[in-house]
C-alpha positions as CSV (number, residue, x, y, z in Angstrom):
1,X,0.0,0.0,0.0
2,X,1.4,3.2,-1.3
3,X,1.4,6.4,1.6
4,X,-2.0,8.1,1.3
5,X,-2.4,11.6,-0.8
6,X,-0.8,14.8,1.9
7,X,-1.3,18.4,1.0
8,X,2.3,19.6,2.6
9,X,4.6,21.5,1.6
10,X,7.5,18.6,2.0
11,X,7.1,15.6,5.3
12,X,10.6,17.0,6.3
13,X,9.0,20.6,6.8
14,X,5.1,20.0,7.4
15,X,5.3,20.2,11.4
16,X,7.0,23.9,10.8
17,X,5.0,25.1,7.9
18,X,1.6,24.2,10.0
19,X,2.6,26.4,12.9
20,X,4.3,29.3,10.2
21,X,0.9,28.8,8.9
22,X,-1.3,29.3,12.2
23,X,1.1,32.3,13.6
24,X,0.6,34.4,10.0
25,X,-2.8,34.1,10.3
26,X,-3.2,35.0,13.8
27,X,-2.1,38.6,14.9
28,X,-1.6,37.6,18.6
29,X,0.9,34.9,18.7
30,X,4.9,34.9,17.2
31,X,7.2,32.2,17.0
32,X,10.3,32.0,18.7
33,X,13.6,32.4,16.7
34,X,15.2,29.0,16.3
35,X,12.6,27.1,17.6
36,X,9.6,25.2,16.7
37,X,7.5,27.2,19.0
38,X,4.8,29.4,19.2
39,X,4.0,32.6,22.2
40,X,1.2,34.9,22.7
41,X,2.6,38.4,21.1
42,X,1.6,39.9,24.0
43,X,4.7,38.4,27.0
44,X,4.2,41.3,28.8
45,X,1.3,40.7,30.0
46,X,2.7,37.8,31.6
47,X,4.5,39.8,34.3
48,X,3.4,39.0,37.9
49,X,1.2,35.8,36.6
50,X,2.0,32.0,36.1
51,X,2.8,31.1,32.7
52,X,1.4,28.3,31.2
53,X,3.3,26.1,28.1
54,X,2.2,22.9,26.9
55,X,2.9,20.9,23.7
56,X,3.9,18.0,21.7
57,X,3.8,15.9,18.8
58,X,2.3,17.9,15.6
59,X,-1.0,16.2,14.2
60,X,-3.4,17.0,16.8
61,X,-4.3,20.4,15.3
62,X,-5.8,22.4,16.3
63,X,-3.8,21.3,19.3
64,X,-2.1,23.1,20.7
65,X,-1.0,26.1,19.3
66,X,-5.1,26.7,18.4
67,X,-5.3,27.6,22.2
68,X,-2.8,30.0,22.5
69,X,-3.9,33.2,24.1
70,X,-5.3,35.6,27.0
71,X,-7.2,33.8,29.2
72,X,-5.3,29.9,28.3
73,X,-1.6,29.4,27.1
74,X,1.2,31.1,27.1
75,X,3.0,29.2,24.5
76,X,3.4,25.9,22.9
77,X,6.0,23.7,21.9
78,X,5.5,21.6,19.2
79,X,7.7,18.1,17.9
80,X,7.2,16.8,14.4
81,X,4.5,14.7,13.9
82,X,3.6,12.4,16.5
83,X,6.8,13.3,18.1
84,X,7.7,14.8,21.2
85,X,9.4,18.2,21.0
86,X,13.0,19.1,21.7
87,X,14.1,19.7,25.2
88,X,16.2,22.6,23.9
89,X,13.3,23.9,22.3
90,X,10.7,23.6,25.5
91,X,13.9,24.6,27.6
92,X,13.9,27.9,25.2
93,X,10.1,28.2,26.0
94,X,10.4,28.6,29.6
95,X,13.5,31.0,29.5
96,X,10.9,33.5,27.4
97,X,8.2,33.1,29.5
98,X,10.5,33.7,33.0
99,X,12.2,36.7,31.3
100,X,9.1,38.5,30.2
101,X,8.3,38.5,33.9
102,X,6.1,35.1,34.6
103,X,6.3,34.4,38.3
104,X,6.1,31.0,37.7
105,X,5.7,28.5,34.9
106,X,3.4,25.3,34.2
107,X,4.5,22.6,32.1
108,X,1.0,20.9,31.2
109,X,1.9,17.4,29.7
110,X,-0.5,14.3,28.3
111,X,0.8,11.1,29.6
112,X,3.1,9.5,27.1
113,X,6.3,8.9,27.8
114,X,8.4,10.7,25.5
115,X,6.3,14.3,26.4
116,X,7.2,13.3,30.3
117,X,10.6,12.8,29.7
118,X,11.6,15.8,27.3
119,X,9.3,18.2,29.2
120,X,10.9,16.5,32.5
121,X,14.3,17.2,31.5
122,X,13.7,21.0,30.8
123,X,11.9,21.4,33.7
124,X,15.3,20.3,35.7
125,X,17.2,22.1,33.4
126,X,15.5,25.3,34.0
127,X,15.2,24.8,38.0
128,X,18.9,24.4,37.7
129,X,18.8,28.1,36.0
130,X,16.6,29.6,38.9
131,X,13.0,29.4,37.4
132,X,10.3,28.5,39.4
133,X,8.6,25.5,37.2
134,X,5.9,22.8,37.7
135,X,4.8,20.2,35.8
136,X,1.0,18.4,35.6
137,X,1.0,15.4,33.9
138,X,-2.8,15.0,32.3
139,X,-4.1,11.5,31.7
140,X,-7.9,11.2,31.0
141,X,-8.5,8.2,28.8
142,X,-10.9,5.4,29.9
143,X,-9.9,3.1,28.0
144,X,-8.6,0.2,29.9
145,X,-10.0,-2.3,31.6
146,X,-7.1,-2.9,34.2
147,X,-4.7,-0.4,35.5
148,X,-1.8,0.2,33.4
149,X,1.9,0.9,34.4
150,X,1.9,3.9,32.3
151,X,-1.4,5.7,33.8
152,X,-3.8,7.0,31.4
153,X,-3.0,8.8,28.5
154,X,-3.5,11.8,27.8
155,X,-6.2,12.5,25.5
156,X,-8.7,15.7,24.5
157,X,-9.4,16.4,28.6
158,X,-6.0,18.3,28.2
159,X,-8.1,20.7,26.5
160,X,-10.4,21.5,29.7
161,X,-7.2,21.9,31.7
162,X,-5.7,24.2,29.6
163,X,-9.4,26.5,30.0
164,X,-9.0,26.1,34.0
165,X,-5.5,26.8,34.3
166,X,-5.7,29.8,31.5
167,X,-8.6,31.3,33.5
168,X,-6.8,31.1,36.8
169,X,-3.8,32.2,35.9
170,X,-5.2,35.2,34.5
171,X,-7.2,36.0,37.1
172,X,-3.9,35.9,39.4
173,X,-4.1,32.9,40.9
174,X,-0.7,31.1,42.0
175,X,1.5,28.5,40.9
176,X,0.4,26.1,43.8
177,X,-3.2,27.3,43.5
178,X,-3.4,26.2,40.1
179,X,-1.3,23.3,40.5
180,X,-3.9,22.3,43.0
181,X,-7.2,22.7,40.8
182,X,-5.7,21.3,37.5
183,X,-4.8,18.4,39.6
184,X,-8.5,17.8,41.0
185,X,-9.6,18.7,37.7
186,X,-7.7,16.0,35.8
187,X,-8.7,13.0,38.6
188,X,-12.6,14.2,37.6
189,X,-12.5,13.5,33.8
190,X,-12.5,11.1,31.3
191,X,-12.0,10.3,27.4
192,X,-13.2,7.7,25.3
193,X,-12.6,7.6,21.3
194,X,-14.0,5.7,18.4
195,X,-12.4,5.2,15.3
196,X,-13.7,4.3,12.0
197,X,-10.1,4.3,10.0
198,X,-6.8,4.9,11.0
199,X,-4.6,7.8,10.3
200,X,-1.2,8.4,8.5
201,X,1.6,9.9,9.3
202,X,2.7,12.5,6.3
203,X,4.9,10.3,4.3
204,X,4.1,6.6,5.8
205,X,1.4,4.2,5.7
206,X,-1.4,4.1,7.6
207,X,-1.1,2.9,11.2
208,X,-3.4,0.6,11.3
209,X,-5.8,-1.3,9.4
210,X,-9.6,-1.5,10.0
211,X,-12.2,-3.5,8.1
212,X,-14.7,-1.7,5.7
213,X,-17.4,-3.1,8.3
214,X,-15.6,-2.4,11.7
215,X,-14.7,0.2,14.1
216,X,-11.8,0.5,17.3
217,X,-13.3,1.7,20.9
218,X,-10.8,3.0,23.1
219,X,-7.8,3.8,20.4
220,X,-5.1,6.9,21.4
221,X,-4.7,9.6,19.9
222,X,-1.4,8.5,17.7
223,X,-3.3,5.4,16.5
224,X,-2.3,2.9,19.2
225,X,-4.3,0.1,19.6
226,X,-7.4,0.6,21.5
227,X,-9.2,-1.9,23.4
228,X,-12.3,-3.7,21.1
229,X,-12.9,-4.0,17.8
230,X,-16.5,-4.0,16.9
231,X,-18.7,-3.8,13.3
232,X,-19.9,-0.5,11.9
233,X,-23.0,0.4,14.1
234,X,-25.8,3.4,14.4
235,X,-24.3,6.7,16.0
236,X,-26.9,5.8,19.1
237,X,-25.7,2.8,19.7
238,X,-21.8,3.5,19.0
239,X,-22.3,6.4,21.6
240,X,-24.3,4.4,24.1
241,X,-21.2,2.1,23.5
242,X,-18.9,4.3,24.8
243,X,-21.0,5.8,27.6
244,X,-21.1,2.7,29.1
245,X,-17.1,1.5,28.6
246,X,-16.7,5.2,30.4
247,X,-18.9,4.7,33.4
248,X,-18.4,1.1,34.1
249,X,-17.6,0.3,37.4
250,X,-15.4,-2.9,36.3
251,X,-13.8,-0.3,34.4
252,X,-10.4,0.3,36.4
253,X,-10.1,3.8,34.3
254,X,-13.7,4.6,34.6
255,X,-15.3,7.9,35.4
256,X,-17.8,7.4,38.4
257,X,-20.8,9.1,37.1
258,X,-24.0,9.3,39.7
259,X,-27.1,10.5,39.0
260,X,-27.8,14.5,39.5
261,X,-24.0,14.7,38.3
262,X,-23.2,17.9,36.3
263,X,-20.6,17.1,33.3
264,X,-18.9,19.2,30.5
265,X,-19.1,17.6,27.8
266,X,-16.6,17.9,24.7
267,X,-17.3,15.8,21.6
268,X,-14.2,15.9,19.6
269,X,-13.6,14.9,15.9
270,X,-10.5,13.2,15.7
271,X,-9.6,14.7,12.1
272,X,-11.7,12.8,9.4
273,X,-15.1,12.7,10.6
274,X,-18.0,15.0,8.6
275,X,-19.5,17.8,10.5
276,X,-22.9,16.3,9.4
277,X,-21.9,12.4,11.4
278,X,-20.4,15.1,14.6
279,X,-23.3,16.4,15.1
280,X,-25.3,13.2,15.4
281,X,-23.2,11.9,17.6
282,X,-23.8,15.0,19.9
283,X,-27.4,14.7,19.7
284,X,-26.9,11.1,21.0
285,X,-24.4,11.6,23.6
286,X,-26.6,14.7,25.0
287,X,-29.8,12.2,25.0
288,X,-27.3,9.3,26.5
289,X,-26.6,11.5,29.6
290,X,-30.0,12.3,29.9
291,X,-31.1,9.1,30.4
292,X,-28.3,8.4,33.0
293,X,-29.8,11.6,35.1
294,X,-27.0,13.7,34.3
295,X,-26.4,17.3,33.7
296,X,-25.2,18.6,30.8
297,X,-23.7,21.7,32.3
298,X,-21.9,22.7,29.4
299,X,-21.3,21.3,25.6
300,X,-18.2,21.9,23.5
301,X,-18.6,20.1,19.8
302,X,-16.0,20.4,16.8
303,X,-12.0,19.5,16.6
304,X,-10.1,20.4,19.9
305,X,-7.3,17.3,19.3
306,X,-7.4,15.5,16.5
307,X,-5.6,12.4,15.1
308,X,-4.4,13.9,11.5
309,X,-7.4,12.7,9.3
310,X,-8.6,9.7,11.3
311,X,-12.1,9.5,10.9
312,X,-13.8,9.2,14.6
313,X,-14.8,10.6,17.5
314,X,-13.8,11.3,21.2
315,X,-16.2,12.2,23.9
316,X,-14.9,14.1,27.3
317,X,-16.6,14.5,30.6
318,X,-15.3,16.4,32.9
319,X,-16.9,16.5,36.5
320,X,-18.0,20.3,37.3
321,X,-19.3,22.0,40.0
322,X,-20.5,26.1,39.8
323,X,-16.7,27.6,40.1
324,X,-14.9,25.0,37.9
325,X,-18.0,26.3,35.3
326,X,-17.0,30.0,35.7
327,X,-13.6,29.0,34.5
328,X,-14.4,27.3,31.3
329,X,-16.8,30.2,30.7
330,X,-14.0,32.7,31.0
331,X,-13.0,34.9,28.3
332,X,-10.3,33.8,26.1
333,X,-8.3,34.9,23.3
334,X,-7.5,31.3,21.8
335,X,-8.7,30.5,18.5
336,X,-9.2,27.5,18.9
337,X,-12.1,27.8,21.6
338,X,-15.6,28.1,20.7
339,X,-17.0,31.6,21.1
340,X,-20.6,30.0,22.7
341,X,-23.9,31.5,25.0
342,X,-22.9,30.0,28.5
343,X,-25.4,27.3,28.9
344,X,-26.8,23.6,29.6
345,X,-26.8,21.4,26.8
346,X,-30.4,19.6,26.4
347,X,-32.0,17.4,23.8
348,X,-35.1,19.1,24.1
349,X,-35.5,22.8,23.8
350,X,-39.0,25.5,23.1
351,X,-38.8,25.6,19.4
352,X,-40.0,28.9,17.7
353,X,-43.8,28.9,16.6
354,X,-44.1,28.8,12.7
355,X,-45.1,32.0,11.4
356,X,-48.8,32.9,9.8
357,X,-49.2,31.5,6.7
358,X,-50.7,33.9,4.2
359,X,-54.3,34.1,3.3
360,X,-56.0,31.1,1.7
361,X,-56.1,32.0,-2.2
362,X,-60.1,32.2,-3.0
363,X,-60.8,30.1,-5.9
364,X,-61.0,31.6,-9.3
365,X,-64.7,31.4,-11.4
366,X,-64.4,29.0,-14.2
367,X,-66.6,29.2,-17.8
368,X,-68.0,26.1,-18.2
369,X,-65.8,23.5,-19.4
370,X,-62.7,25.7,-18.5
371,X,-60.0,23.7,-16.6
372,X,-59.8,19.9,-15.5
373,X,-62.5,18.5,-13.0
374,X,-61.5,17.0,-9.7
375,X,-61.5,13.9,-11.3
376,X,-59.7,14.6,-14.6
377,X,-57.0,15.8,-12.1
378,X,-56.5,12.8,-10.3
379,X,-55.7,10.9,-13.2
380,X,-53.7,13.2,-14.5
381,X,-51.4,13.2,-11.3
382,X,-51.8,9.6,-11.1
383,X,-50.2,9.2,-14.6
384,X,-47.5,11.8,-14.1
385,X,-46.6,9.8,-10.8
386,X,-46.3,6.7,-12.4
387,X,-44.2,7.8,-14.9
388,X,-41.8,9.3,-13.3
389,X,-41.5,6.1,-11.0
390,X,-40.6,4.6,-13.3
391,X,-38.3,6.5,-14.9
392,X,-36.1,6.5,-11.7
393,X,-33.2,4.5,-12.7
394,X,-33.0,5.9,-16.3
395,X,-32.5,9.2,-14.6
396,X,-30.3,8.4,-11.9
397,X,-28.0,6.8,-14.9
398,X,-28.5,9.7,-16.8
399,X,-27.4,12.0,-14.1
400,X,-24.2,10.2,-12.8
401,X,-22.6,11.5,-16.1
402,X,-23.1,15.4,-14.7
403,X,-24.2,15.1,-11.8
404,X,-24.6,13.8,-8.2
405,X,-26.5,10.2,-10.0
406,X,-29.9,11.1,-8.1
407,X,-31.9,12.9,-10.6
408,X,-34.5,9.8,-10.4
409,X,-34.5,9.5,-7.3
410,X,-35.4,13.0,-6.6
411,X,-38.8,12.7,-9.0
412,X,-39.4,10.0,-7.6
413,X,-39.5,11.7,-4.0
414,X,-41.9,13.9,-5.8
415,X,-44.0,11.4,-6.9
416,X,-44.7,9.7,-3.9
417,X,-45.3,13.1,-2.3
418,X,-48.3,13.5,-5.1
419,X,-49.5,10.2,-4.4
420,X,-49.9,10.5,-0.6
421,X,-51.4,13.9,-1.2
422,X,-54.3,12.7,-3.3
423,X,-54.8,9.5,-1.6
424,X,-55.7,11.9,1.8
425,X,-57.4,14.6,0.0
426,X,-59.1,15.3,-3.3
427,X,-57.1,18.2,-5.5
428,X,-58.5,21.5,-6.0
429,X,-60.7,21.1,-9.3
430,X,-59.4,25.4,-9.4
431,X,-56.4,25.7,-11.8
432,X,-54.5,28.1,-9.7
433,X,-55.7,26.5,-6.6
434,X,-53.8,23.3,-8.2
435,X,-50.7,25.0,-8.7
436,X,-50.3,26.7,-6.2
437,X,-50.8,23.3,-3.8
438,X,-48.2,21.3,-5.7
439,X,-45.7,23.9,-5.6
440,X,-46.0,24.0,-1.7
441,X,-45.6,20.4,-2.2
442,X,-42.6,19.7,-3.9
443,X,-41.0,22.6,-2.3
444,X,-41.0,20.8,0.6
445,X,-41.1,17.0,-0.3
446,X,-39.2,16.7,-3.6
447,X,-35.5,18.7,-2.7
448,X,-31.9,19.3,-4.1
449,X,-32.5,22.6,-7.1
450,X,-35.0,20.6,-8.9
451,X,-38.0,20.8,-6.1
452,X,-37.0,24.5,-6.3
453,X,-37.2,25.1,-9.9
454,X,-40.2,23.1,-10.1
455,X,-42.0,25.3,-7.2
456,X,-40.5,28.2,-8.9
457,X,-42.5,27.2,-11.9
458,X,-45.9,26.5,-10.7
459,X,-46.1,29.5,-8.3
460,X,-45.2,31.3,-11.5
461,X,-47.9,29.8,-13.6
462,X,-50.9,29.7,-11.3
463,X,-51.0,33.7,-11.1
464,X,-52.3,34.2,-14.9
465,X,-55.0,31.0,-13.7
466,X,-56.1,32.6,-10.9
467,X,-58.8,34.9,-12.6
468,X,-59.7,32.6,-15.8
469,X,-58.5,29.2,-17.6
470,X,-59.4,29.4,-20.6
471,X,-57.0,27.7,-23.4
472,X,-54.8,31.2,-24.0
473,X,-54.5,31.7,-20.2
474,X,-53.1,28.6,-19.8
475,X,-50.2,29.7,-22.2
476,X,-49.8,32.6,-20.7
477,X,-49.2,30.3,-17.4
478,X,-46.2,28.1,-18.8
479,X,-44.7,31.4,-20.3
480,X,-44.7,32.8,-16.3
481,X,-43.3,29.8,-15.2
482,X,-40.1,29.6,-17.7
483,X,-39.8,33.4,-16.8
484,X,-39.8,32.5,-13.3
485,X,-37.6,30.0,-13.6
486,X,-35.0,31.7,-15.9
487,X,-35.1,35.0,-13.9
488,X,-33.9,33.2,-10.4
489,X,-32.6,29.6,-11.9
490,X,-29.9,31.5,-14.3
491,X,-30.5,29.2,-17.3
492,X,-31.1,30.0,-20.7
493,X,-32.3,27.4,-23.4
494,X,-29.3,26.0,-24.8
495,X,-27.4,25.3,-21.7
496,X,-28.9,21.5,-21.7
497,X,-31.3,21.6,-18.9
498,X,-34.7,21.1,-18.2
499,X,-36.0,24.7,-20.0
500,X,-35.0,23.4,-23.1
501,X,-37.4,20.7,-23.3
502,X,-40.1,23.1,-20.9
503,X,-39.4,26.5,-23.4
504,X,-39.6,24.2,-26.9
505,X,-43.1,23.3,-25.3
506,X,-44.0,26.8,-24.3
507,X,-43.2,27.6,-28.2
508,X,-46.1,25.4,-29.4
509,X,-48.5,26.1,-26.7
510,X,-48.5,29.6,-28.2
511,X,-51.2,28.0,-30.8
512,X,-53.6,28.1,-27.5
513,X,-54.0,31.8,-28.4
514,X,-55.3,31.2,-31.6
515,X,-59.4,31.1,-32.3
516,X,-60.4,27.5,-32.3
517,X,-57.5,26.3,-31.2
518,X,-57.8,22.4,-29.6
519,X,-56.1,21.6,-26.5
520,X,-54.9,17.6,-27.3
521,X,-54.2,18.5,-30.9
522,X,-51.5,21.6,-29.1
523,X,-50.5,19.6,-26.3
524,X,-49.3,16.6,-28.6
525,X,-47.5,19.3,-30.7
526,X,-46.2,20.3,-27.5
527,X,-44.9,16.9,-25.7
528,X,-43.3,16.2,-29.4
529,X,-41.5,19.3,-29.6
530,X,-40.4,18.8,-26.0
531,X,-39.1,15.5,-26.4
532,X,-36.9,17.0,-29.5
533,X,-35.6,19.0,-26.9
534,X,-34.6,16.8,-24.6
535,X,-33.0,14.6,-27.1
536,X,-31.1,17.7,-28.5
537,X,-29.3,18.4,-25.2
538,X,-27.2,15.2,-26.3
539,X,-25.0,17.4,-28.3
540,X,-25.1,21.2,-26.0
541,X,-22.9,22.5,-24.4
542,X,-23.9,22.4,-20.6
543,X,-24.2,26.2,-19.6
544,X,-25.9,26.0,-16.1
545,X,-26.3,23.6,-13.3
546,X,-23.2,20.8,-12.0
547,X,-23.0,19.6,-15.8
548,X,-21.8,23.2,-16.5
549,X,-18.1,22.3,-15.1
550,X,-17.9,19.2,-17.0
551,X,-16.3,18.9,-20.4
552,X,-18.8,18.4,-23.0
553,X,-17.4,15.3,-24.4
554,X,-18.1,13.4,-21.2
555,X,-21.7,14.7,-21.7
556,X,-22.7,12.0,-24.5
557,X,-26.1,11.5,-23.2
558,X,-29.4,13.8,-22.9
559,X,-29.6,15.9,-19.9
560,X,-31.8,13.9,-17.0
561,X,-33.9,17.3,-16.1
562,X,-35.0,18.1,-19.9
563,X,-36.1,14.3,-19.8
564,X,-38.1,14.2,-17.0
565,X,-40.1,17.4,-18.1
566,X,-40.6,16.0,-21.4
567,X,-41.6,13.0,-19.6
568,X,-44.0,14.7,-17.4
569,X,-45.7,16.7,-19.7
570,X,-46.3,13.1,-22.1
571,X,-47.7,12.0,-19.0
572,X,-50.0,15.0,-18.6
573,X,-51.3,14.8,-22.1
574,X,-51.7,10.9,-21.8
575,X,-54.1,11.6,-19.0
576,X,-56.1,14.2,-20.4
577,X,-57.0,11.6,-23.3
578,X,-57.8,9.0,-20.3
């Protein structure tokens, strides 16, 4: 297996270029000169307060250089990937920090032994110099079963006890004091992740290999083994999964979670998940607490220390009583911490009551014989629906050539919208009345831009209809529909959609304005002309829509919109004749 696709710069120089990258963007921090580290811009603030540095291996972005700032870190020291950093480096850190003024210094670690040791050995070397430094070791995972020799490790709780010890420090609190909080802190909290691929390391294979049908509960952060290997299951389940591995009393890392308990709670993408799958698996991890009879004091969702592009999930709680709240709901400079209202996290909340809908459109006076009855309708629908059924796979294939392949599946949607509609109620027999009803319809059953352009369009056309429906005033309709849709869609006929089959159509319905004109002998004209259309698109140019960025020699098929509404309005014409 070749090493998976990086964007970088070089693997020798990604580690640097990532925190280059962070420190141009953001005004308040500066690296330091010959190291790979990162300080607030501001040192001098530091004088007469306890700095706190922290750090290691790069690939946890936006860890830890993301939280930077007033109010959290004083600086970070970062190793290549996965890597510890330099002793000289950290070493450099703390000599900044104690000449801008710092009264002290805090060296706050995650529990792996490379971090302990090199942070260890500048925190000796720097006593030796005179400083006044500390070290907290943070280990929060609840992983294993048994107790470990090497203690937890140190997972995306390190986070949290970078808030508590930024707030405190910057409200003046002391070495000791904070020593003595973050400690508390960290013996009150616990991690949990869940992986669904493994990561790489810029330059190497993958670091592990999981099944297309299986997931890894318990895995670090670097892609160490974790402790169970399970198959692919729902997001409720997976986090009910974890909830349980975290709270479990035969858990020797468990967190002891008692009802009435008030948690923060931090679900953290580990690189590679979609937005979209996080916040499912917040909704479920709120709703799994809930049922436990616990408080969701406060919620924290997005990347805080990820795994390069792993694709998974870690959750956090973190124990919290009234003061250690006011600390995480300090102010902060760190752009890495989410700006968010101060408040409980519940799966539940008022929702805002739907507006007034407009007035109800009376319905229009028809001459006699003007405009389908009731039951000429349902047919008519019926057949349209059926049709486009079955036309779902043809359009889907059709669409895979431009598009995102679910053209058919999207008139179908629509379809079975119709149907249920007219199985619960009869249609308004009223032209506009009709209309109007189907646009609300597939505006909210059908989706994706067709649904719109299709609402567009009927909206459009029921305005002539709604004070006759005689054969010119249905012309007049379709024109306000392709007007409609044009004006706010962008397409013109020619750029292979569906307006060139719907405009070609509008052309021959013009002969509705002529004296004795006959509606099937038109509408056949119509459907013939529009299925010319469709067919044409074959050979356009696409000029509007997703086709538009593909080359038109990939394009050796008729657009999948133009189809469908030449296939609808055969259908339409079909019905009328019963």
């Amino acid at each position: 297996m070749e090493a998976p696709k990086k964007l970088v710069g070089s693997v020798a120089g990604c580690a640097d270029d990532t925190l280059a990258g962070l420190v141009a963007c953001n005004p308040g921090l500066r690296l330091l000169r010959g190291h790979r580290v990162a300080l607030r811009a501001d040192l001098d603030a530091l004088r007469g307060r306890v700095a706190l540095l922290s750090g290691g291996g790069s690939g946890h972005e936006p860890a830890h250089a993301g939280y930077i700032g007033k109010g959290m870190l004083s600086g970070v020291v970062a190793g290549a990937v996965f890597t510890s950093p330099a002793v000289g480096s950290i070493l450099a850190a703390i000599r900044a920090v104690t000449q801008a003024g710092a009264v002290g210094t805090l060296l706050i670690v995650k529990n792996y032994t490379g971090d302990r040791l090199n942070f260890g050995l500048a925190l000796e070397r720097a006593r030796a110099e005179g400083a006044d430094v500390q070290m907290v070791v943070v280990g929060d995972d609840c992983a294993f079963t048994t107790q470990k020799k090497a203690g937890r490790r140190g997972l995306c709780g390190t986070v949290l006890v970078h808030k508590v010890a930024g707030a405190l420090a910057e409200a003046g609190a002391s070495l000791d004091e904070i020593i003595k909080r973050v400690s508390a802190v960290t013996k009150a909290m616990g991690t949990l992740g869940l992986s669904l691929s493994p990561c790489s390391v810029p330059g190497s294979k993958p670091t592990f290999q999981l099944a297309d049908d299986e997931m890894e509960l318990g895995l670090g952060i670097h892609g160490e083994a974790g402790v169970r290997r399970m198959k692919v299951m729902p997001a409720d389940e997976a986090v009910e999964t974890m909830l349980a591995h975290m709270t479990d009393p035969a858990n020797a890392s468990h967190l002891p979670l008692s009802r009435g308990a008030a948690v923060v709670l931090v679900v953290n993408n580990l690189g590679g998940l979609s937005c979209l799958e996080l916040g499912i698996v917040a909704g479920a991890a709120v709703r799994g607490l809930e049922r436990r009879g616990v408080r969701i004091a406060r919620a924290l969702v997005g990347s805080f220390m990820t795994a390069l592009e792993m694709a998974g999930v870690s959750l956090t709680l973190m124990l919290a009583d009234e003061e250690l709240l006011g600390l995480i709901d300090a102010e902060t400079t760190a752009m890495a911490w989410p700006n968010l209202v101060a408040g409980p996290a519940v799966s539940q909340r008022p929702e805002v009551p739907a507006p007034n809908e407009g007035p109800e459109p009376q319905p229009a006076q028809q001459a006699p014989g003007a405009g389908p009855g009731t039951k000429r309708v349902q047919l008519v629908l019926e057949r349209v629906c059926s049709t486009l059924l079955g036309l779902q796979d043809k359009l889907n294939e059709l669409d895979r050539a431009a598009g995102d392949g679910d053209c058919g599946h999207t008139h179908a949607r629509a379809a079975r919208a119709i149907q249920e509609w007219v199985r619960a109620r009869p249609p308004p027999a009223a032209p506009a009345q009709l209309l109007s009803a189907l646009a609300d319809l597939l505006l909210e059953k059908m989706g994706g831009s067709s649904g719109v352009l299709y609402g567009l369009f009927l909206t459009a056309a029921a305005r002539p209809l709604h004070n006759r429906s005689d054969l010119p005033t249905w012309a007049d309709a379709m024109d306000a529909g392709i007007e409609a849709m044009r004006r706010y869609g962008g397409a013109a006929p020619g750029d292979r959609t569906m307006l060139d089959s719907l405009c070609a159509a509008a052309q021959a319905l013009h002969a509705l304005r002529s004296p004795g004109a006959e509606l099937l002998t038109v509408l056949a004209s119509a459907v013939q002309s529009a299925e010319e259309a469709a067919e044409a698109t074959r050979h356009m140019e696409a000029g509007a829509g997703r086709a538009s960025y593909i080359s038109s020699a990939q394009l050796l098929q008729p657009d999948p919109g133009a189809v469908a509404a030449a296939a609808v309005l055969r259908a339409v014409l079909e019905g009328l004749r019963g």
